[in-house]
C-alpha angles and dihedrals in degrees: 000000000000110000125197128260122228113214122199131184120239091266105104099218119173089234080058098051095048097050086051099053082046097047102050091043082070104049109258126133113254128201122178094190113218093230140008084259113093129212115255086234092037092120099154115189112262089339114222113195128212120165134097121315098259093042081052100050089044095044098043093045092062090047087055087246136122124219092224112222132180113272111258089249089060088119117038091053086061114113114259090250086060099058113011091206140096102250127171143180120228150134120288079230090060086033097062088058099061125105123252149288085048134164110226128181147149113261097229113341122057095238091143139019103283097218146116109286122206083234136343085260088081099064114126128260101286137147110279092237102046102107129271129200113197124180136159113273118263130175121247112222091186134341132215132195119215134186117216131189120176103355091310135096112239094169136017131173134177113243107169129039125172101340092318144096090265097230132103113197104316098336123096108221117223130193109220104213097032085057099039082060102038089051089051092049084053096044087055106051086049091057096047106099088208091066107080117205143181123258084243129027155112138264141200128201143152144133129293117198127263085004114065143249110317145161114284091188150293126253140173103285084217086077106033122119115237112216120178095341117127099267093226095056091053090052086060085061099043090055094062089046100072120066157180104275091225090199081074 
């Protein structure tokens, strides 16, 4: 029986570590390559990757594979119930003409500080066209990361909890009634044939106060951090993350 391989970049990150050990535990190949460059006769069994965005696109790209993550306009064709906030796409030339206090982002890379600007006309030195979210500022009560494959969670994890990464020592601290809402709204948007997705991705949700609980944001599961989910349940989603680049 063929296993996959896990492939990792040189940068010794903790998420790393721990997919390794669990990778391995279950029986899967792992290679951490040395450099972006591959190898002509590296030919690794059904590759996953896991690294940051641009070692996966270059890696990827010389595997003939392609790291799948959610479009830029992921969150504004949610439906309102899903996110409770006025969100928009646009360019950083028509952002920087927007009126503060304002929420700006990138819609996937972090190619710019995701923050509340005083007004759009902050925004860093960027080309006029690169994408732009905006949406009014809110304030997140807690945050939770969950790993989805095929329209179903496998793993989920709080991240953020009053203002604060949610964790005390090695423990991960989780607020019962924030999560048990988070995770239905969750439920619920996986379960609502309107919403497309793709077969592997992340998602993050949590609660804003005064509002409810809504979507942060998605993002390739190939570059999420982990935090305190089960490390073998994120590598099924991984595994569905990384594939055939059908353009080779």
């Amino acid at each position: 029986m063929i296993m996959p391989t896990l492939i990792l970049s040189p940068r010794y990150s903790d998420d790393s570590i721990k997919l390794r050990r669990a990778a391995i535990a279950l029986g899967w190949g792992v290679m951490r390559l040395a450099s972006w460059r591959c190898t002509e006769d590296f030919e690794p069994a059904e590759p996953v990757l896991f690294a940051e965005p641009l070692f996966n696109a270059a890696v990827a790209e010389q595997l003939g594979l392609a790291v799948i993550e959610p479009s830029e306009d992921f969150l504004i064709k949610l439906p309102r119930e899903y996110v409770l906030r006025d969100i928009r796409l646009t360019t950083s030339a028509e952002a920087r003409t927007l009126p503060g206090p304002v929420f700006l982002k990138p819609p996937n890379r972090k190619t710019f500080p995701a923050k509340v600007y005083a007004s759009g006309s902050e925004l860093p030195e960027m080309s006029d066209d690169d994408s732009v979210l905006a949406s009014e500022p809110v304030e997140w009560l807690a945050e939770f990361r969950f790993f989805v494959r095929d329209r179903r969670v496998h793993a989920w994890s709080p991240y953020w909890l009053s203002g604060a990464l949610a964790r005390e020592g090695d423990d991960w601290v989780i607020e019962p009634e924030m999560a048990a809402t988070t995770r239905s709204l969750v439920d619920r948007l996986l379960a609502d044939p309107r919403v497309d997705l793709l077969p592997a991705l992340v998602i993050d949700a949590g609660v804003i106060r005064g509002v409810g609980p809504a979507v942060v944001e998605a993002n390739e599961a190939s570059g999420a951090g982990i935090y305190g989910c089960d490390p073998r349940d994120v590598l099924e989603v991984l595994r569905a993350a990384t594939v055939v680049n059908p353009g080779t």
